[in-house]
C-alpha positions as CSV (number, residue, x, y, z in Angstrom):
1,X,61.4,-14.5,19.4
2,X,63.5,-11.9,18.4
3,X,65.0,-10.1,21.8
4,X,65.7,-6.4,21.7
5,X,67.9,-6.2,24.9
6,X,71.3,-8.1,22.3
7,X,71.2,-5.2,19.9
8,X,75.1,-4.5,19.4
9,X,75.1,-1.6,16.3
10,X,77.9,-1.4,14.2
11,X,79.6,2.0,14.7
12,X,79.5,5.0,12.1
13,X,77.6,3.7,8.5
14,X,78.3,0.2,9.2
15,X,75.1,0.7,11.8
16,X,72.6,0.7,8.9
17,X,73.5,-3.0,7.6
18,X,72.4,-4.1,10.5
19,X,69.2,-6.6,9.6
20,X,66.8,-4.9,12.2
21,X,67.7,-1.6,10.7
22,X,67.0,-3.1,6.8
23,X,64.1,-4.5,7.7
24,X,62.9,-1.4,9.0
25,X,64.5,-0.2,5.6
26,X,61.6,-2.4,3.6
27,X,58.8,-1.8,5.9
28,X,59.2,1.9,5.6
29,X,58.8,1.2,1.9
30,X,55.6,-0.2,2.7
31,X,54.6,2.6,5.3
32,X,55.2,5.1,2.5
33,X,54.2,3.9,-0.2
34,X,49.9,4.0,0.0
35,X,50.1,7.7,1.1
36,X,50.3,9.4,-2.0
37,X,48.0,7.5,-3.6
38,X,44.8,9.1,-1.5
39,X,46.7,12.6,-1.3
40,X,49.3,14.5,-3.6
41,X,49.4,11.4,-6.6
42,X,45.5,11.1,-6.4
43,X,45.1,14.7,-7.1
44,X,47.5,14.8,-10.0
45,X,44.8,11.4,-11.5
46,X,41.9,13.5,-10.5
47,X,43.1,17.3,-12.1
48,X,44.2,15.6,-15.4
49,X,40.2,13.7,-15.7
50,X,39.3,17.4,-15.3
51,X,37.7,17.4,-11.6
52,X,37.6,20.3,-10.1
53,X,40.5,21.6,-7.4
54,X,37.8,22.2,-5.1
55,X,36.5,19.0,-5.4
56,X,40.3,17.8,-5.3
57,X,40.5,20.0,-2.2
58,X,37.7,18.3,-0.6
59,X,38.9,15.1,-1.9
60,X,41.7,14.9,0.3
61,X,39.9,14.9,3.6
62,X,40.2,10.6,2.5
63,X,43.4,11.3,4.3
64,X,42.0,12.5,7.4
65,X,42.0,8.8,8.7
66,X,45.8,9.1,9.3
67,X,44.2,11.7,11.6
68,X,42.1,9.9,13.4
69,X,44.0,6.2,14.1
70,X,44.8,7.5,17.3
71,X,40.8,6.4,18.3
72,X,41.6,2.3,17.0
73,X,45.5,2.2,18.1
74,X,44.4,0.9,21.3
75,X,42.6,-1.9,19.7
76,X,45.7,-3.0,17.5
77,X,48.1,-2.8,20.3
78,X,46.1,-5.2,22.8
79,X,43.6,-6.9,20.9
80,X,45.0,-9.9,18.3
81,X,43.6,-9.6,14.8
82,X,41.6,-13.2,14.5
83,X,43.3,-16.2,12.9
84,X,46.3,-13.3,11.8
85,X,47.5,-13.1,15.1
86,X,47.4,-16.6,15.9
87,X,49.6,-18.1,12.8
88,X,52.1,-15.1,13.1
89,X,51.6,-13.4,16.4
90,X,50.3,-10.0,17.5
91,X,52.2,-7.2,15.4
92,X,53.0,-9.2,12.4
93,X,49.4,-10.7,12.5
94,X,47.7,-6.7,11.9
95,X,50.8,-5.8,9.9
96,X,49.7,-8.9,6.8
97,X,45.8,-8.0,7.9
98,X,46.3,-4.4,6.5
99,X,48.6,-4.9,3.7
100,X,46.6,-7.2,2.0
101,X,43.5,-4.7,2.7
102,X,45.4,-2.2,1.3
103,X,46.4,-4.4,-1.8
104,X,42.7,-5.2,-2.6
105,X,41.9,-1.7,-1.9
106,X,44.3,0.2,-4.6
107,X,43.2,-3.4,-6.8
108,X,39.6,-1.4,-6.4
109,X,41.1,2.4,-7.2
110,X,43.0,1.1,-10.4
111,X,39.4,0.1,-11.6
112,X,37.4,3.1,-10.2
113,X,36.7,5.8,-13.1
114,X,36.4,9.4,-11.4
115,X,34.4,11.2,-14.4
116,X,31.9,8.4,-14.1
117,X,31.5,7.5,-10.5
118,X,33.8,9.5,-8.0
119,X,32.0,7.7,-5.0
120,X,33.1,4.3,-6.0
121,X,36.9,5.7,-5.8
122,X,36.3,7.9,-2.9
123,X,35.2,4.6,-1.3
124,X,38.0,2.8,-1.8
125,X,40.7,5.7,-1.1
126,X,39.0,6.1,2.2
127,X,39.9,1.9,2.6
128,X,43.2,2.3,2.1
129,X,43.5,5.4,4.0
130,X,42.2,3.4,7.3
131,X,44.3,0.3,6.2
132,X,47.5,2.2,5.9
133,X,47.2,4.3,9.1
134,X,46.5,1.0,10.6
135,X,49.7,-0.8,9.1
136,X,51.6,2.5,10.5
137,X,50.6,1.7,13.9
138,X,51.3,-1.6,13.9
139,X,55.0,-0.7,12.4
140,X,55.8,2.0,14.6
141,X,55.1,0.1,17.3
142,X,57.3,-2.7,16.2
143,X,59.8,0.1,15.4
144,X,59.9,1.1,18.8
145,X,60.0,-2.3,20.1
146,X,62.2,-4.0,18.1
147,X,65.4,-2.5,19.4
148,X,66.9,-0.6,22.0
149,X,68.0,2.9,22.6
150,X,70.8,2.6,21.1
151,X,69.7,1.3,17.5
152,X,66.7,3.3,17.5
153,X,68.1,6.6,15.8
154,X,69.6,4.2,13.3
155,X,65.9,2.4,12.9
156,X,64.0,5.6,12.3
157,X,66.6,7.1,9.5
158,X,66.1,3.7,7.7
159,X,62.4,3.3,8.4
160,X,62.5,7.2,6.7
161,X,64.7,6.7,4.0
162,X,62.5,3.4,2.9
163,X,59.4,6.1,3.6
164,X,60.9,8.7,1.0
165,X,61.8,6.3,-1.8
166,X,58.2,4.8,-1.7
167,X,56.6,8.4,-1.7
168,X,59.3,9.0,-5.3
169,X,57.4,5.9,-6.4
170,X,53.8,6.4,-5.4
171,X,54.3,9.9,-6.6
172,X,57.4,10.2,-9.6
173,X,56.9,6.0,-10.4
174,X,53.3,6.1,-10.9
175,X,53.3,9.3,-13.0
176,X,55.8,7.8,-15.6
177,X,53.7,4.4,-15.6
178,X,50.6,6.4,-16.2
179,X,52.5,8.1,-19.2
180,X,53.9,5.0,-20.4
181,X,50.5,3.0,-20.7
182,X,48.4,5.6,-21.2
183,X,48.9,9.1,-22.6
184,X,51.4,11.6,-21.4
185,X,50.0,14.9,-22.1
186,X,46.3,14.2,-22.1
187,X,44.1,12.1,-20.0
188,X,43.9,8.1,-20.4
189,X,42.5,6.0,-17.8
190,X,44.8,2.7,-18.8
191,X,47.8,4.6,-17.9
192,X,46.1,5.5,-14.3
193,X,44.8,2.0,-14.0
194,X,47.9,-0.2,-14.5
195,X,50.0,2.0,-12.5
196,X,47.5,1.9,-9.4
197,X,47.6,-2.2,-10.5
198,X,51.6,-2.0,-10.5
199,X,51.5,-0.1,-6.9
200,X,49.4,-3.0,-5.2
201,X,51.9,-5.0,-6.5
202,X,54.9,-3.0,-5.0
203,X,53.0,-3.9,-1.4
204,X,54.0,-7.3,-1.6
205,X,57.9,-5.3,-0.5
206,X,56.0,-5.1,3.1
207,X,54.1,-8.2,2.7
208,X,57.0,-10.8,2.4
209,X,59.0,-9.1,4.6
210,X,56.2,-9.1,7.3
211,X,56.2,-12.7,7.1
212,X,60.0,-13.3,7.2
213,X,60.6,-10.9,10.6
214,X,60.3,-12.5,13.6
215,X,57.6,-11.2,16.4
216,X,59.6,-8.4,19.3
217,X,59.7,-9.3,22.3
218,X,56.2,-8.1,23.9
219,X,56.3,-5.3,26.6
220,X,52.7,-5.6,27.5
221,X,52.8,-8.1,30.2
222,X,52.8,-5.6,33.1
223,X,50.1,-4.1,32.0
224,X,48.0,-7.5,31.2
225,X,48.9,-8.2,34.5
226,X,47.5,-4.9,36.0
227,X,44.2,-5.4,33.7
228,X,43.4,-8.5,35.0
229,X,44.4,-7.4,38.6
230,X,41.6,-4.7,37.5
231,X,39.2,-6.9,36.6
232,X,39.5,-9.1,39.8
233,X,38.6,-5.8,42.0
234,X,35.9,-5.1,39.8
235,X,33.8,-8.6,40.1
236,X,34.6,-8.5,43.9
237,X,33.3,-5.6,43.8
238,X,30.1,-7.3,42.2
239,X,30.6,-6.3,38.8
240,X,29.4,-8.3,36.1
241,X,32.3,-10.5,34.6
242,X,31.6,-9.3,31.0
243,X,31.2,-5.3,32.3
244,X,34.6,-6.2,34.5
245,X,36.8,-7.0,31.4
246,X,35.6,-4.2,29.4
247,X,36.2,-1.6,32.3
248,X,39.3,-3.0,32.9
249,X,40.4,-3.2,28.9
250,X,39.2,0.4,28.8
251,X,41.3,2.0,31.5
252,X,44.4,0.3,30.5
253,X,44.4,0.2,26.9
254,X,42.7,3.5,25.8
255,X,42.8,5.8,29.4
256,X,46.5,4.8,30.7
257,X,48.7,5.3,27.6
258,X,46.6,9.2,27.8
259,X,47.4,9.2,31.2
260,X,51.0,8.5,31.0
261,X,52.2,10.7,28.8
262,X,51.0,14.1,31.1
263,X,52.2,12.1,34.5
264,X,55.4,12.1,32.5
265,X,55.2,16.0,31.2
266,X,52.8,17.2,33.3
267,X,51.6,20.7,32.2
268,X,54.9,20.6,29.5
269,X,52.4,17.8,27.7
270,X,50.0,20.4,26.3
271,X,52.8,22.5,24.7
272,X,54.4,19.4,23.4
273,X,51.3,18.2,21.7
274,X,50.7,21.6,20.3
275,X,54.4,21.0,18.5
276,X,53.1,18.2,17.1
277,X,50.1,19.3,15.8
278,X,51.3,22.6,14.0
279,X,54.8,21.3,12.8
280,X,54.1,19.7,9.4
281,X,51.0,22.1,8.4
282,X,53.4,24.2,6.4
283,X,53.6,21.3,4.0
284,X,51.1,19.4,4.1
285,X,48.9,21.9,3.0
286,X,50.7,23.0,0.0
287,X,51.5,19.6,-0.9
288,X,47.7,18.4,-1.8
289,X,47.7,21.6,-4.1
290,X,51.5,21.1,-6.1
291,X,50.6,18.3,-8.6
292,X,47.4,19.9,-9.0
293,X,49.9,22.9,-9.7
294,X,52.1,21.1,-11.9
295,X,48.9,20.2,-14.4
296,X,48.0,24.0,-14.6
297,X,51.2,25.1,-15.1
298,X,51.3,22.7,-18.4
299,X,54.3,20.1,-17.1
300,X,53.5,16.6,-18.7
301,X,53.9,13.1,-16.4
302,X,56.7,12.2,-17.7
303,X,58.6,15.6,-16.9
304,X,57.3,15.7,-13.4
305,X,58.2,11.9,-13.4
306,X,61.9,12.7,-14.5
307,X,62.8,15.2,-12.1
308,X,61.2,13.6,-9.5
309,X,62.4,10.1,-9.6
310,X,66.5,11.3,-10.6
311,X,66.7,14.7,-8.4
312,X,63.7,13.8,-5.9
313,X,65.4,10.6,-4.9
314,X,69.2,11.8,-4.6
315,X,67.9,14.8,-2.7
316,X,65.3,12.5,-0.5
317,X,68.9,9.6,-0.1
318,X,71.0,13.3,1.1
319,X,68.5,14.7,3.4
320,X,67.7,11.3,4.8
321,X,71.7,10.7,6.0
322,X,72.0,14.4,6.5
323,X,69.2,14.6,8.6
324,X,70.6,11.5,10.7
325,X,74.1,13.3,11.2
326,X,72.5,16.2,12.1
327,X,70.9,14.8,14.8
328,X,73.6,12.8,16.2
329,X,75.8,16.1,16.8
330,X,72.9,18.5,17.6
331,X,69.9,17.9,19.8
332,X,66.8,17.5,18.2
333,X,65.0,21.0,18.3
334,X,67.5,22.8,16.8
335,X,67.0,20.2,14.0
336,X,63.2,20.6,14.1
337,X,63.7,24.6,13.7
338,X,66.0,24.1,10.9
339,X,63.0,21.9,9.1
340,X,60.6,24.4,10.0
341,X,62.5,27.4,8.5
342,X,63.4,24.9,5.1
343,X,59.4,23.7,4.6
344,X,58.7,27.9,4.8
345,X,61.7,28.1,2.4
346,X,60.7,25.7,-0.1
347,X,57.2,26.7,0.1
348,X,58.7,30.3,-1.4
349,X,59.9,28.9,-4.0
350,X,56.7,27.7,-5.4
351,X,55.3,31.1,-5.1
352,X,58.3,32.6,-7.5
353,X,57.5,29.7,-9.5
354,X,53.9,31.0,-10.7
355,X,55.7,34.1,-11.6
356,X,58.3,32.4,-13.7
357,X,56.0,30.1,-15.9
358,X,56.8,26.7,-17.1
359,X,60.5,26.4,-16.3
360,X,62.0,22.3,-16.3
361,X,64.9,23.5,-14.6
362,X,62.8,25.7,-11.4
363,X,60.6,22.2,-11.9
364,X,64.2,21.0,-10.9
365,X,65.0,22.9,-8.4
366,X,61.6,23.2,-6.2
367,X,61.4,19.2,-6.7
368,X,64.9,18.6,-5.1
369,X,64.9,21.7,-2.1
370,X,61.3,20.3,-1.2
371,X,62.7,16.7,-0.7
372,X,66.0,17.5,0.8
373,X,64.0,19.5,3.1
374,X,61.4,17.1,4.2
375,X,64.3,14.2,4.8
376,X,66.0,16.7,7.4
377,X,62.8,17.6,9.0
378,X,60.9,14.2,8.5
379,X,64.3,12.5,10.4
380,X,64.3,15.1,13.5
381,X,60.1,14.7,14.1
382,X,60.8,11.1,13.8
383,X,63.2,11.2,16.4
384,X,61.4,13.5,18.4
385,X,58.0,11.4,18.6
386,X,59.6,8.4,19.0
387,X,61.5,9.8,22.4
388,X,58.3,10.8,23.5
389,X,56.8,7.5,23.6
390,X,56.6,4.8,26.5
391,X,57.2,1.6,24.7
392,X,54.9,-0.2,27.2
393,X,52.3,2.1,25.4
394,X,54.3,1.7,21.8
395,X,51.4,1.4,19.1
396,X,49.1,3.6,21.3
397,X,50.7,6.4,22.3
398,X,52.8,6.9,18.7
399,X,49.4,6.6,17.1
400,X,48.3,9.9,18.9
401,X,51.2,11.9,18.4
402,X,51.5,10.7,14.4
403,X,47.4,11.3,14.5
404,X,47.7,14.6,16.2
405,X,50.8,15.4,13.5
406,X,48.5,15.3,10.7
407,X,45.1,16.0,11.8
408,X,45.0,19.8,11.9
409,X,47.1,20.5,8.6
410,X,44.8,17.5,6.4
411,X,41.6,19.3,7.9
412,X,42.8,23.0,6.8
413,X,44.6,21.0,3.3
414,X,41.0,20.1,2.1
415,X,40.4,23.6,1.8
416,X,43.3,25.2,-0.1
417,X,41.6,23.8,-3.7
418,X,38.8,26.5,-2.8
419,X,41.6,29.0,-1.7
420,X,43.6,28.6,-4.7
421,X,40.7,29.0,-7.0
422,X,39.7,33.0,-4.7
423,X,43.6,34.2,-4.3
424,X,45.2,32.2,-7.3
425,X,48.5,30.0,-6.1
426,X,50.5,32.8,-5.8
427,X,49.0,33.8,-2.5
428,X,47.8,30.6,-1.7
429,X,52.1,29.9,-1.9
430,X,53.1,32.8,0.3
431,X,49.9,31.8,2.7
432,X,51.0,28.2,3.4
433,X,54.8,29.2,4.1
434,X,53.6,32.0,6.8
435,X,51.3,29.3,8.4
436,X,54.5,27.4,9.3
437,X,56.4,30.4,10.9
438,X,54.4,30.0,14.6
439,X,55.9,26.4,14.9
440,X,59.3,28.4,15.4
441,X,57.6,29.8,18.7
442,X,56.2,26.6,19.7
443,X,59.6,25.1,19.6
444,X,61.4,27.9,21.4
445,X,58.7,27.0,24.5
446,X,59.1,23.7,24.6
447,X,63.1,24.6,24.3
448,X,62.1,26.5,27.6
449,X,59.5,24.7,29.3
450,X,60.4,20.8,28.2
451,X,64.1,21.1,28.4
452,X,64.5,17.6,28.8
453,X,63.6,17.2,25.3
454,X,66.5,19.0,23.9
């Protein structure tokens, strides 16, 4: 069993060939990659067989699952997947449970057609969507567990930088795939269906590496040992044994992680949450919209392929270790304003886009500002959940504040296909980069009220 308390990190770069930070490396390959191909990718496959952007818009509520994990985290953080669990222990158990779900699931996409049935894919976007928020629990958590204090900054920028490069390849890879077997200027399903096949494949980068790790070291034994002190009070008390456990499972699985957090932050907990929930609604709402943009405005696959996978992955590699530095020599706010003010930046630069027409090299330039961007900010909120979290509470409590990250902005995303289609995406541009300003405010309270989190 892999023990977290003999971490030694290198110093300076050396730190990130460390193997728990290149495993985390892989895994957040596998994190990332599903992601895209229920959201921005999906909308790209669905805008090209000529549905329409508000359908697309709707379409995206698929995603709203990585909204709502927070409601099943409990169950994967105490509860052992059957048989899973048992050959490979706990985490690692739910980890191979959800990628192979999610395998079979995009196996069931690639062979969906959306102009005949749009149910059948809808059904199986909505599997993946619950099998890949699962497998981000389950990671996070062993994130969180798998090292110390110390190694943890180094864990998340890997785990990030493995995220990024699998969103370039769910989103740039499958694009040029799709143009390579299929057709790249028109609509061909073989193109969509072998690179959807060729992405299930890509999972099995999580998959092996899930059953070479080792298991962490479990922090949950204090709190078994409180449950089943729990449940002894409760019989004595005449309880029924079978009522007992579940009362007792209840309050320390799904009420104490809740409870926690606010007798940690008290009053501060509210504000903090509110952070969470606002902070990426900037971009996520214009993201479900831009390869829908990218079709209208008359760019092929393979262009937006290009661009993306040459400039989107050196800008993603630079704000990835940029982001890192940045963190290690200021505190974390300041870095969380900074990707605040960039997401409103970028998101301004899409709105002089419409104006400028089909141009490769603004193409160019929005791709690589919007990924340098989101590896500064994505490394700062990273950082910024994790030191949030009790790791006694690991998978539960990092499944809220992920959940509550994403909830808000995926419910307001499934509506900007309808907005676009009123205000045009001039306007629908300017909106989404105003909507991000008030996070500005929410971390200049939390700057004043939470000061510990600095």
């Amino acid at each position: 069993m892999e023990q977290a308390v003999d971490d030694r990190p290198g110093t300076g770069w050396r730190v990130y060939l460390e193997k728990k930070v290149l495993i985390m490396l892989a895994l957040g390959f596998s994190s990332g990659l599903p992601i895209l191909l229920v959201f921005g990718t999906l909308s790209f496959w669905l805008r090209e067989a000529e549905v329409s952007r508000t359908d697309i818009g709707y379409f995206s509520w698929v995603a709203l699952a990585y909204g709502f994990k927070w409601a099943w985290s409990p169950l994967i953080d105490r509860f052992p997947v059957p048989l899973f669990s048992k050959l490979l222990g706990r985490r690692r158990g739910w980890m191979v449970f959800s990628q192979l779900l999610i395998i079979a699931s995009l196996c069931g996409m690639a062979i969906s057609n959306p102009q005949a049935d749009l149910s059948q894919l809808a059904i199986f976007a909505v599997i993946v969507a619950i099998a890949s928020a699962s497998q981000d629990i389950v990671i996070d958590a062993y994130r969180i567990e798998l090292a110390t204090e110390r190694l943890q900054a180094a864990l998340a920028a890997a785990y990030m930088t493995g995220y990024r490069l699998a969103m370039i390849m769910a989103g740039a890879g499958v694009l040029a795939i799709a143009a390579l077997f299929g057709s790249d200027t028109s609509y061909d399903p073989i193109g969509w269906k072998t690179a959807y096949f060729i992405m299930a494949g890509l999972m099995s980068v999580g998959f092996i590496t899930a059953l070479c790790i080792h298991e962490p070291q479990s922090n949950g034994k204090a709190i078994d040992k409180l449950e089943t002190e729990m449940r002894l009070r409760l019989q004595d008390a005449n309880v029924p044994y079978p009522l007992a456990r579940a009362m007792a499972w209840s309050y320390t699985s799904a009420i104490m992680p809740f409870l926690d957090f606010f007798k940690r932050y008290g009053k501060a907990g509210m504000l903090l949450l509110a952070l969470i929930g606002c902070y990426r609604i900037s971009d996520v709402v214009m993201g479900i919209m831009a390869n829908a943009f990218y079709v209208d405005m008359g760019f092929s696959k393979s262009e937006v392929a290009t661009v993306s996978k040459v400039y989107g992955v050196i800008m993603t590699l630079v704000g990835a270790g940029l982001g890192g530095l940045l963190i290690t020599r200021y505190n974390t706010l300041r870095i969380l304003a900074l990707g605040a003010v960039l997401a409103a930046l970028t998101n301004l630069l899409f709105m002089a886009f419409t104006y400028i027409g089909n141009s490769l090299p603004m193409l160019t330039l929005v791709i690589s500002v919007d990924n340098l961007s989101a590896g500064i900010a994505t490394a700062a909120f990273i950082a910024f959940m994790s030191g949030l979290t009790n790791v006694a509470f690991s998978a539960t409590q990092y499944a809220l504040f992920s959940s509550i990250m994403l909830l808000f902005p995926k419910f307001l995303a499934g509506f900007s296909g309808l907005y676009v289609d009123h205000f045009g995406y001039n306007i629908f541009f300017l909106s989404t980069a105003l909507i991000g300003l008030p996070v500005l405010l929410l971390i200049k309270a939390v700057e004043k009220y939470a000061p510990h989190q600095n």
